[in-house]
VMD Tcl script that builds the backbone (N, CA, C; Angstrom):
set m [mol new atoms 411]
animate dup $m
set s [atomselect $m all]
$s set {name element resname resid chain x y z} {
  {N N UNK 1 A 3.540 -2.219 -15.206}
  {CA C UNK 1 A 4.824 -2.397 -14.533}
  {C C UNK 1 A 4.656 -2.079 -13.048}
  {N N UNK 2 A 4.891 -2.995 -12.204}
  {CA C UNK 2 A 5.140 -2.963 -10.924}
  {C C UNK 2 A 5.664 -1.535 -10.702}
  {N N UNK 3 A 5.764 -0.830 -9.455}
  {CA C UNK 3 A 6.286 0.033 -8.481}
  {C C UNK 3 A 7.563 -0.702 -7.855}
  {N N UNK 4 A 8.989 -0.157 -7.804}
  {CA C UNK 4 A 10.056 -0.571 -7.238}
  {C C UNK 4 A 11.053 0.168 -7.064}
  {N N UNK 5 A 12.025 0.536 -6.150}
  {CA C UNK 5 A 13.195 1.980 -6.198}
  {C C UNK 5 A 13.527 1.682 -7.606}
  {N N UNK 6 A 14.497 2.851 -8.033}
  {CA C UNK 6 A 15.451 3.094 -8.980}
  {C C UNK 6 A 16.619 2.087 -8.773}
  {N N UNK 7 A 16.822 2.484 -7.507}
  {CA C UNK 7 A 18.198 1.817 -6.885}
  {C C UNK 7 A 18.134 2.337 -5.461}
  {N N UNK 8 A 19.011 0.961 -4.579}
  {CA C UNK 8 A 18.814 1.030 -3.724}
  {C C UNK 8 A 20.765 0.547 -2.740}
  {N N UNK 9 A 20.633 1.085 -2.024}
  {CA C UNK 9 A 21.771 0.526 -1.602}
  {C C UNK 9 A 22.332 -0.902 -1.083}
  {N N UNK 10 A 21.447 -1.021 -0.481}
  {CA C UNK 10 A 21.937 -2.581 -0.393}
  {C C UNK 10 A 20.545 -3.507 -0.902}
  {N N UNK 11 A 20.384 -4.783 -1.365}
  {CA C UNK 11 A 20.052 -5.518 -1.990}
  {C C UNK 11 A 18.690 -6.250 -1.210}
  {N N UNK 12 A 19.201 -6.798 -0.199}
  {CA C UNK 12 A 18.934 -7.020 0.531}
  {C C UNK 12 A 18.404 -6.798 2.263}
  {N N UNK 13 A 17.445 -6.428 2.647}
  {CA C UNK 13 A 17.246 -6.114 4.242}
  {C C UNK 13 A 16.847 -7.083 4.964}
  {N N UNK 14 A 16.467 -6.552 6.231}
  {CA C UNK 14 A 16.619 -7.435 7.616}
  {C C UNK 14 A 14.866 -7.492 7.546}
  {N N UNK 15 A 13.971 -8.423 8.151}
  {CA C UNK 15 A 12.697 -8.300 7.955}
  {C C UNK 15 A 12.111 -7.259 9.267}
  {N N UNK 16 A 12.472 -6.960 10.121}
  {CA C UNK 16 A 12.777 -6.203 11.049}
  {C C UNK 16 A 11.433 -6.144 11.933}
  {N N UNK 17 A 10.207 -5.675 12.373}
  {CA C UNK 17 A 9.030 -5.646 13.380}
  {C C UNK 17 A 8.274 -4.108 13.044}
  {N N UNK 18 A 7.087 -4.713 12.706}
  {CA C UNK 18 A 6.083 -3.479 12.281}
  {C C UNK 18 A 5.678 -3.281 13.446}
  {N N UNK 19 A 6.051 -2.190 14.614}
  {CA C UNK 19 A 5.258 -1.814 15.449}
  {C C UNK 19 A 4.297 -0.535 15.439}
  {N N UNK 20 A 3.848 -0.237 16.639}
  {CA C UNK 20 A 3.540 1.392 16.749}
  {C C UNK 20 A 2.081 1.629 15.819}
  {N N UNK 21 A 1.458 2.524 16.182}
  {CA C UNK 21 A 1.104 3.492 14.849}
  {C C UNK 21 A 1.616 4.313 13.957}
  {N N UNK 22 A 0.833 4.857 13.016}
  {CA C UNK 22 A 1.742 5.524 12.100}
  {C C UNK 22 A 2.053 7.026 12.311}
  {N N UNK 23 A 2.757 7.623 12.259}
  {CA C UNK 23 A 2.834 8.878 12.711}
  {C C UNK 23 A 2.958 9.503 11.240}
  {N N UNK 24 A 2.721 9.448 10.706}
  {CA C UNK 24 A 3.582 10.514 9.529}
  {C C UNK 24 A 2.387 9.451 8.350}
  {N N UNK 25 A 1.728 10.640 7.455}
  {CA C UNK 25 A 1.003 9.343 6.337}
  {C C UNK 25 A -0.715 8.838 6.862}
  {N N UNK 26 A -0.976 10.003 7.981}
  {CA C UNK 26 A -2.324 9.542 8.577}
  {C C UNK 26 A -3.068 10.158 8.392}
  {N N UNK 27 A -2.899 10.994 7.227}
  {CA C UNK 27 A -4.070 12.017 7.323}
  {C C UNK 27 A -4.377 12.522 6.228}
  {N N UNK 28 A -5.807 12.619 5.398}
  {CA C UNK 28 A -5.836 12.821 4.097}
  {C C UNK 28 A -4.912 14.479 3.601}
  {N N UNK 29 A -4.631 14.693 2.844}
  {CA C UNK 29 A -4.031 16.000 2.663}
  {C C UNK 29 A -3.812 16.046 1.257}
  {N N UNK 30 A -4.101 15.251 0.329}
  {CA C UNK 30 A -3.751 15.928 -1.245}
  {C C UNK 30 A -5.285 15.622 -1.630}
  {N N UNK 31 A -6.417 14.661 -1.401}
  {CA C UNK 31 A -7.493 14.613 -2.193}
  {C C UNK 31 A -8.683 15.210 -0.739}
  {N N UNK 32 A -9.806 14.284 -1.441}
  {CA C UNK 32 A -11.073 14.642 -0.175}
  {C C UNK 32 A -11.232 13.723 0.707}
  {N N UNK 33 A -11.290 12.415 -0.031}
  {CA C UNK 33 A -11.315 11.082 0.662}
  {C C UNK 33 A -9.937 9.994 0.637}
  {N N UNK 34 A -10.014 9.202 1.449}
  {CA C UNK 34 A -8.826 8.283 1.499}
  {C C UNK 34 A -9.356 7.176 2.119}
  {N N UNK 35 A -8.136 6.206 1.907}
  {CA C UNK 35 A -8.720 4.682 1.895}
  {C C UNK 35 A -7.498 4.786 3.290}
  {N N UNK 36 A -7.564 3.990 4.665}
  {CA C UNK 36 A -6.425 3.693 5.743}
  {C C UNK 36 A -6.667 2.866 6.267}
  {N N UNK 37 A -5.600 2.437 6.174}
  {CA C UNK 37 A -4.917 0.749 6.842}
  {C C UNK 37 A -5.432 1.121 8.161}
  {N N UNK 38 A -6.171 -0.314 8.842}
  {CA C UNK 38 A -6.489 -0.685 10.468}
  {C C UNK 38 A -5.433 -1.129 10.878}
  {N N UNK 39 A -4.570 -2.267 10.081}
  {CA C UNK 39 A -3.812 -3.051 10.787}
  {C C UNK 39 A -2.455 -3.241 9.977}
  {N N UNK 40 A -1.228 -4.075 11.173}
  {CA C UNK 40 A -0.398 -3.374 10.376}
  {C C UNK 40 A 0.071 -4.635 9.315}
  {N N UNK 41 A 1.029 -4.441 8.398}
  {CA C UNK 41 A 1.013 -5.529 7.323}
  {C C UNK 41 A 1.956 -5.053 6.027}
  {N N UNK 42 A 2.533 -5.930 5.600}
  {CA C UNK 42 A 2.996 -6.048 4.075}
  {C C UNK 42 A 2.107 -5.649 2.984}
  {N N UNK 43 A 2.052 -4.795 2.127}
  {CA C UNK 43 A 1.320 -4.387 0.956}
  {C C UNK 43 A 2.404 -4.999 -0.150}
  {N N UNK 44 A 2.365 -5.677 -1.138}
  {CA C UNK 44 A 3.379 -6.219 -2.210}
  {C C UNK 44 A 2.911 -4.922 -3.510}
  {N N UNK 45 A 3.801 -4.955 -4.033}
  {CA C UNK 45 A 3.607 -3.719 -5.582}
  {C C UNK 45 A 2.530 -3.957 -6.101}
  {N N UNK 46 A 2.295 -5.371 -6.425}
  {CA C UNK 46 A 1.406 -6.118 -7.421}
  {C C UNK 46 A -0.028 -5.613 -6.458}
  {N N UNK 47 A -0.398 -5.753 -5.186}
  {CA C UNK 47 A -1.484 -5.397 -4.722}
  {C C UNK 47 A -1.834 -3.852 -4.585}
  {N N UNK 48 A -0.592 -3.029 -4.730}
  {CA C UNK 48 A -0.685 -1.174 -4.996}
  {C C UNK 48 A -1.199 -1.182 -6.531}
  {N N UNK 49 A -0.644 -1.909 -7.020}
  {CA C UNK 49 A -1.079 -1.538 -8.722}
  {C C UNK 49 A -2.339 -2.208 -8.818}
  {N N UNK 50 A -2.976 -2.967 -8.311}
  {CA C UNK 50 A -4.537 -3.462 -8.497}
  {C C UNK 50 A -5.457 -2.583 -7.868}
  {N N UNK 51 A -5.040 -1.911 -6.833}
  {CA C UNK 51 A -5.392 -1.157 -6.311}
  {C C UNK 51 A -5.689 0.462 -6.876}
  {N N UNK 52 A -4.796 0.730 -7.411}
  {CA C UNK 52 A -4.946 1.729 -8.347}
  {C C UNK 52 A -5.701 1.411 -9.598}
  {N N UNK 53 A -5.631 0.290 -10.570}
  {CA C UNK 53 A -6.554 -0.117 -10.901}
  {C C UNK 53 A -7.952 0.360 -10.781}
  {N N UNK 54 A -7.961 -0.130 -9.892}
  {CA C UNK 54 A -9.687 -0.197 -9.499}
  {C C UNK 54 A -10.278 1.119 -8.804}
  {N N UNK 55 A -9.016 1.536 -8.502}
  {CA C UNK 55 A -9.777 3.278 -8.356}
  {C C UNK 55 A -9.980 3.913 -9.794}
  {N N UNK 56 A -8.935 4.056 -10.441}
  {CA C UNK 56 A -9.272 4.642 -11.978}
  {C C UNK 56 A -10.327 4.252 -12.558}
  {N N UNK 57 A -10.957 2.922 -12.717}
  {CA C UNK 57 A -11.832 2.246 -13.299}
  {C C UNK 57 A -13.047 2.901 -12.592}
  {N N UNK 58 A -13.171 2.541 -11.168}
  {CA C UNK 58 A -14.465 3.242 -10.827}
  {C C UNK 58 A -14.632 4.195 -10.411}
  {N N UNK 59 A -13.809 5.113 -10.418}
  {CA C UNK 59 A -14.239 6.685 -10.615}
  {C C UNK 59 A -13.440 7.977 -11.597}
  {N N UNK 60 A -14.266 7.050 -12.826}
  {CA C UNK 60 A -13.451 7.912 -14.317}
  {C C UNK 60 A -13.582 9.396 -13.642}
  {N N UNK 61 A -12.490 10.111 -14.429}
  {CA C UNK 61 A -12.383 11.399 -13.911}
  {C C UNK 61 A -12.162 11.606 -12.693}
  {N N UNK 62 A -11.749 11.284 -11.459}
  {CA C UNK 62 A -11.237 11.490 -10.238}
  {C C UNK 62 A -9.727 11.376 -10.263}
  {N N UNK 63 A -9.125 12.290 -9.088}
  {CA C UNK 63 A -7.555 12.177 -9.357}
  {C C UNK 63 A -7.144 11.339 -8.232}
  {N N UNK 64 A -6.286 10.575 -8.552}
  {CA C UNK 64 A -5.805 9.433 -7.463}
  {C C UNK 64 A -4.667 9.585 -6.973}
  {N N UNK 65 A -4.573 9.442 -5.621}
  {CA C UNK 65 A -3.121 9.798 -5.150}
  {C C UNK 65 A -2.850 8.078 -4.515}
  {N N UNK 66 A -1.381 8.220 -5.084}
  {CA C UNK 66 A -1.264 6.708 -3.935}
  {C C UNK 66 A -0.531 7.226 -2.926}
  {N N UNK 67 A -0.393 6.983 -2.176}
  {CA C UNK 67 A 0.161 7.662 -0.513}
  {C C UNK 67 A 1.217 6.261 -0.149}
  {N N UNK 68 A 1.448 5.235 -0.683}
  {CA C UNK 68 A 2.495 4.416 -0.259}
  {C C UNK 68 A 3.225 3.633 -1.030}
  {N N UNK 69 A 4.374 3.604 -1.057}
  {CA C UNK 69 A 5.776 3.243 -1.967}
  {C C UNK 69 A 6.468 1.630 -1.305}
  {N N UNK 70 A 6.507 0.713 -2.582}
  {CA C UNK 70 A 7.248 -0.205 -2.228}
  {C C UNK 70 A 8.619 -0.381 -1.873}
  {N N UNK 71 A 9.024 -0.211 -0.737}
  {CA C UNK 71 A 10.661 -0.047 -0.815}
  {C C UNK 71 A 11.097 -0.850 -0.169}
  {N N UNK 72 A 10.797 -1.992 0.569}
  {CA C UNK 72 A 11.319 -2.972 0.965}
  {C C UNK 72 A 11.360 -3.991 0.399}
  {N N UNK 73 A 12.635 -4.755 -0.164}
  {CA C UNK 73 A 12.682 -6.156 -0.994}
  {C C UNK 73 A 11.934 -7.247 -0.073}
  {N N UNK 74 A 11.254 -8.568 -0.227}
  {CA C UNK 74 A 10.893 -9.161 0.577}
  {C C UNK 74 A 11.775 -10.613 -0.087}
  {N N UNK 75 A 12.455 -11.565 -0.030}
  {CA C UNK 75 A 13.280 -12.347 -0.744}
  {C C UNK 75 A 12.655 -13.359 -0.111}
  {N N UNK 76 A 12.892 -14.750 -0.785}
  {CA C UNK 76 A 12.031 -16.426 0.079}
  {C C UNK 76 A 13.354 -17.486 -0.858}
  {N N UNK 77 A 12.957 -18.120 -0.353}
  {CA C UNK 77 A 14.760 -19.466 -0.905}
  {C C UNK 77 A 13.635 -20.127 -1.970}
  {N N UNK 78 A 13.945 -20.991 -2.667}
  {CA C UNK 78 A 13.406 -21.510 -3.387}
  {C C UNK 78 A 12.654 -22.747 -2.665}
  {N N UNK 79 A 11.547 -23.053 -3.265}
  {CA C UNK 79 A 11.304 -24.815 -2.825}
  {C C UNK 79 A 12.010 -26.115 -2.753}
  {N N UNK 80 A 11.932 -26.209 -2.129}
  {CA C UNK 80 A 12.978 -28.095 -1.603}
  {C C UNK 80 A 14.086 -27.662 -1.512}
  {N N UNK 81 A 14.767 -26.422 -1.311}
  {CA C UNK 81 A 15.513 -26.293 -0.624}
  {C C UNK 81 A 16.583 -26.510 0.900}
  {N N UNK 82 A 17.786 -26.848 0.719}
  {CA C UNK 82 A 18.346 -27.546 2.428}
  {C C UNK 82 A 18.236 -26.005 2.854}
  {N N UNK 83 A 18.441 -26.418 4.009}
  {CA C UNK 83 A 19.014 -25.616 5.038}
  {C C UNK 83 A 20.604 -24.924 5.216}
  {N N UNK 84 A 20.249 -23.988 5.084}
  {CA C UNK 84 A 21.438 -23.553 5.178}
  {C C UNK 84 A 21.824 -22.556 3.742}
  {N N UNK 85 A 22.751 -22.428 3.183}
  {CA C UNK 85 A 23.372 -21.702 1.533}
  {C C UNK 85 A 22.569 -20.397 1.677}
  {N N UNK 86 A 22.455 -19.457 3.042}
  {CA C UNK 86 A 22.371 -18.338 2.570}
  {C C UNK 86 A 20.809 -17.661 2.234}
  {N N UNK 87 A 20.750 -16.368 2.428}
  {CA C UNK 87 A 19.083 -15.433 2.166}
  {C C UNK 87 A 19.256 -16.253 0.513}
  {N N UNK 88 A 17.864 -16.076 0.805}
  {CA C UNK 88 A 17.258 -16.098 -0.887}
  {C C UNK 88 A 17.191 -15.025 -1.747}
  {N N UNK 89 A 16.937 -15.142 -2.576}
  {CA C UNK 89 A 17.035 -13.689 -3.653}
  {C C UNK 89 A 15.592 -13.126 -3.304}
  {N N UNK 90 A 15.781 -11.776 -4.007}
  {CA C UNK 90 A 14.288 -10.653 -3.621}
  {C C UNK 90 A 13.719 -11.137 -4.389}
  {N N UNK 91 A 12.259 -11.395 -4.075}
  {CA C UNK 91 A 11.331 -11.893 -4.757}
  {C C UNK 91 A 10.231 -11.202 -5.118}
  {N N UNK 92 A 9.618 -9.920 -4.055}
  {CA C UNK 92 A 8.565 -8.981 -4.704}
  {C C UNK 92 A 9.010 -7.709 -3.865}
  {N N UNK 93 A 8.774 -6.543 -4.105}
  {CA C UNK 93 A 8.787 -5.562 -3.392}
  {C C UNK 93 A 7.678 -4.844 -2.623}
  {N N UNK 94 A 7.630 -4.525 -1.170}
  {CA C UNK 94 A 6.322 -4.240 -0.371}
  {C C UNK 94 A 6.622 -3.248 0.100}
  {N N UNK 95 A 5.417 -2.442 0.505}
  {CA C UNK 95 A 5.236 -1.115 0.996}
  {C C UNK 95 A 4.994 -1.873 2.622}
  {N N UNK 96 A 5.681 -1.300 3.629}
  {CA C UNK 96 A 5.248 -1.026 4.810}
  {C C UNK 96 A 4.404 -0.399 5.484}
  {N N UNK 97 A 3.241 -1.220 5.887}
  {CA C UNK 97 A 2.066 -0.345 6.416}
  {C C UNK 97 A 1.828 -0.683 7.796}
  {N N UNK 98 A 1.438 0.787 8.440}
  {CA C UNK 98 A 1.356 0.554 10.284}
  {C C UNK 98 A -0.290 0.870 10.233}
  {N N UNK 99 A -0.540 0.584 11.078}
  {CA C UNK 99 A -2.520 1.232 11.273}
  {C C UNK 99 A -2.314 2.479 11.408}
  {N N UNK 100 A -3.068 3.362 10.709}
  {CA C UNK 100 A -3.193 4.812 10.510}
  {C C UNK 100 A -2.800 5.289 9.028}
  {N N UNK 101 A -2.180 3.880 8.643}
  {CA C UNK 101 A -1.484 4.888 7.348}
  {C C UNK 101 A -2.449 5.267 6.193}
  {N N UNK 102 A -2.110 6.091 5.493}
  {CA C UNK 102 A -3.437 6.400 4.611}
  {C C UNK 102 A -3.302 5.654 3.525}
  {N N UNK 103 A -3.146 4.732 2.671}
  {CA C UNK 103 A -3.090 3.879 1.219}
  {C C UNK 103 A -3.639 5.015 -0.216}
  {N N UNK 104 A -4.844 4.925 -0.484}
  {CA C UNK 104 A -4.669 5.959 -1.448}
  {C C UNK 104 A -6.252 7.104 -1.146}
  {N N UNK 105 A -5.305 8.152 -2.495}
  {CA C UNK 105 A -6.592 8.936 -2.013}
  {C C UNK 105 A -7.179 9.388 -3.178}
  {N N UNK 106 A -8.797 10.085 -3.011}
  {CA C UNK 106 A -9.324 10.190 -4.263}
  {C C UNK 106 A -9.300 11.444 -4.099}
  {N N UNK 107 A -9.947 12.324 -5.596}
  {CA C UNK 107 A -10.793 13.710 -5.156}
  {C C UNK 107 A -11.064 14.108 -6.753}
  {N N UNK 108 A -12.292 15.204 -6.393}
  {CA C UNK 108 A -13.148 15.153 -7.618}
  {C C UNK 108 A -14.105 14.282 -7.759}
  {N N UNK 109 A -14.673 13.466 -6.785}
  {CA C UNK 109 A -15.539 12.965 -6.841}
  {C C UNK 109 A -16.661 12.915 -5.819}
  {N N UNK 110 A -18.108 12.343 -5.850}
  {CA C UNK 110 A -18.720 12.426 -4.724}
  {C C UNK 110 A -18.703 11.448 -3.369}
  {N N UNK 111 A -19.143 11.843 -2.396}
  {CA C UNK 111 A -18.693 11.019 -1.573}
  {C C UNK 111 A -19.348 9.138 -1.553}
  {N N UNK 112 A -20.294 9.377 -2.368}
  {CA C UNK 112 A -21.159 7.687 -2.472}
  {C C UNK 112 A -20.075 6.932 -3.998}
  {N N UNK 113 A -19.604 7.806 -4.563}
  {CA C UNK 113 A -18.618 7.405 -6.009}
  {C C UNK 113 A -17.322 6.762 -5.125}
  {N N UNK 114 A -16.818 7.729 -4.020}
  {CA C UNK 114 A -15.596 6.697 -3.055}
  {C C UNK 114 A -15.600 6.259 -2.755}
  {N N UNK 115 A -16.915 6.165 -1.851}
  {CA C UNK 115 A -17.506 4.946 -0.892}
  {C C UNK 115 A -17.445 3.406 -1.751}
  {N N UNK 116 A -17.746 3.383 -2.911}
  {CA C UNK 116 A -18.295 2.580 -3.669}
  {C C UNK 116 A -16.479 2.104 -3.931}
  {N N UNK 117 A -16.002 3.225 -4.616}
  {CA C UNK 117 A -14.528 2.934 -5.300}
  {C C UNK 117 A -13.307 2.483 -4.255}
  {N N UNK 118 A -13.474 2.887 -3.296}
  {CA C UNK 118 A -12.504 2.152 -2.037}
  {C C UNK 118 A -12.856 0.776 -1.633}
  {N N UNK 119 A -14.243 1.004 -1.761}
  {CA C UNK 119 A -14.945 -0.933 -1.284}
  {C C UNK 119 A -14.300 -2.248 -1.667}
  {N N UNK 120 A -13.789 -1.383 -3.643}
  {CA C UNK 120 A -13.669 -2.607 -4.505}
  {C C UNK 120 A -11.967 -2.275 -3.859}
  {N N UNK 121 A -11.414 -1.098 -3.863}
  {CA C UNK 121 A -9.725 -1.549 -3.324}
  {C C UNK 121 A -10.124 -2.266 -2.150}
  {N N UNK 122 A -10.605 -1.970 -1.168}
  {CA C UNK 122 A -10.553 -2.611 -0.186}
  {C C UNK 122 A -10.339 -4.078 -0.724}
  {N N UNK 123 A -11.007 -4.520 -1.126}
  {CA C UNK 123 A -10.898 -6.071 -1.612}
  {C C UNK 123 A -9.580 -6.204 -1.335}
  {N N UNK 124 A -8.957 -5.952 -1.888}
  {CA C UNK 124 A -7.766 -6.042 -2.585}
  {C C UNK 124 A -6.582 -6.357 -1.986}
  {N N UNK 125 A -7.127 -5.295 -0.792}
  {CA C UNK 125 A -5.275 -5.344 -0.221}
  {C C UNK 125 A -5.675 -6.001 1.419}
  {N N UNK 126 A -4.620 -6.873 1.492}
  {CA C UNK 126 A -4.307 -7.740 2.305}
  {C C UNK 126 A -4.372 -7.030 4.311}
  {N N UNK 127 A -4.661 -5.674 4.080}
  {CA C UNK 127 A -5.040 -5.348 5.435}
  {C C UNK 127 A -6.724 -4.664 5.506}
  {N N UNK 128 A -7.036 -4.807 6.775}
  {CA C UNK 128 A -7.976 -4.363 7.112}
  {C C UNK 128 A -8.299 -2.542 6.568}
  {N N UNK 129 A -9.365 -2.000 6.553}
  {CA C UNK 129 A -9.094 -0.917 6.055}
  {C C UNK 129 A -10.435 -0.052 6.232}
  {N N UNK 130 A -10.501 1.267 6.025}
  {CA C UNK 130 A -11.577 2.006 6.213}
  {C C UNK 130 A -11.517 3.122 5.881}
  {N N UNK 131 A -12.932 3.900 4.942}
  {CA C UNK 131 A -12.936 5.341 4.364}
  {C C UNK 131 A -12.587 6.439 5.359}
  {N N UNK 132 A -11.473 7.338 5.193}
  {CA C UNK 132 A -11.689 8.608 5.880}
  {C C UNK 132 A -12.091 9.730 5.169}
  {N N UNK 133 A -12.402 11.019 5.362}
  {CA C UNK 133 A -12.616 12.180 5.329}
  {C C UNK 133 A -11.669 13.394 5.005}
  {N N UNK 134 A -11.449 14.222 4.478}
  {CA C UNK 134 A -10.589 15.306 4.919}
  {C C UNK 134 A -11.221 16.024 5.989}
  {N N UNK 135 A -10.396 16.398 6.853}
  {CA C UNK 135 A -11.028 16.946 8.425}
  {C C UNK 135 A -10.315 18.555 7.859}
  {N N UNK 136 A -10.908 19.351 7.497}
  {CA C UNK 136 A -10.727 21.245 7.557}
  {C C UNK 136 A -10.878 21.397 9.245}
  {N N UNK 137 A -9.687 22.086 8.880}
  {CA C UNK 137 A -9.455 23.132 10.587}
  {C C UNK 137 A -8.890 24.628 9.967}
}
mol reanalyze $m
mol bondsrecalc $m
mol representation Tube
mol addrep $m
């Protein structure tokens, strides 16, 4: 089952402009390693849940954190559709991602087991992306 609110207040949103970096969501803090968005972009549910996927699969026994939530409806009109009659209905739900944000994270595992297990998410999701570290201070 897809990732999607409970409920939400209105139905529908505005598609609005991914700017900026991410401020908030950039920095590993629940595992050792993490997978983070370069660039910025739409993540759909269906590509968080493949994504998780393929971390569980390749590193049995590691705990997985996902670090980003689908909460924006993304809606499209149907095909051969006129012009005009109004938004289309929601069609998938996407997580909003800015560059910096962290996507998911592992721990309990070694660092060549993440390397390996982020590669195959990487596939996956529709932005650019790259292993970080937990940085101790």
């Amino acid at each position: 089952m897809a990732m999607m609110p409970k409920r939400m207040k209105y139905r529908k949103v505005q598609r609005g402009k991914v700017r900026g970096r991410a401020t908030r969501g950039n920095k590993v803090s629940f595992g050792e390693y993490g997978i983070q968005a370069l660039e910025p972009g739409y993540i759909p549910a269906k590509t968080i849940e493949a994504g998780r996927v393929a971390c569980t699969r390749n590193a049995p026994g590691a705990r997985v954190y996902i670090r980003i939530f689908p909460q924006k409806p993304i809606t499209s009109t149907p095909a051969e559709t006129r012009m005009g009659k109004g938004k289309g209905e929601p069609d998938f739900w996407a997580a909003v991602v800015k560059p910096g944000t962290i996507l998911f994270e592992l721990e309990g595992v070694t660092e060549d087991i993440a390397k390996l297990t982020f590669n195959r998410v990487a596939h996956k999701m529709p932005v650019r992306t790259r292993m970080v570290k937990r940085r101790r201070i």
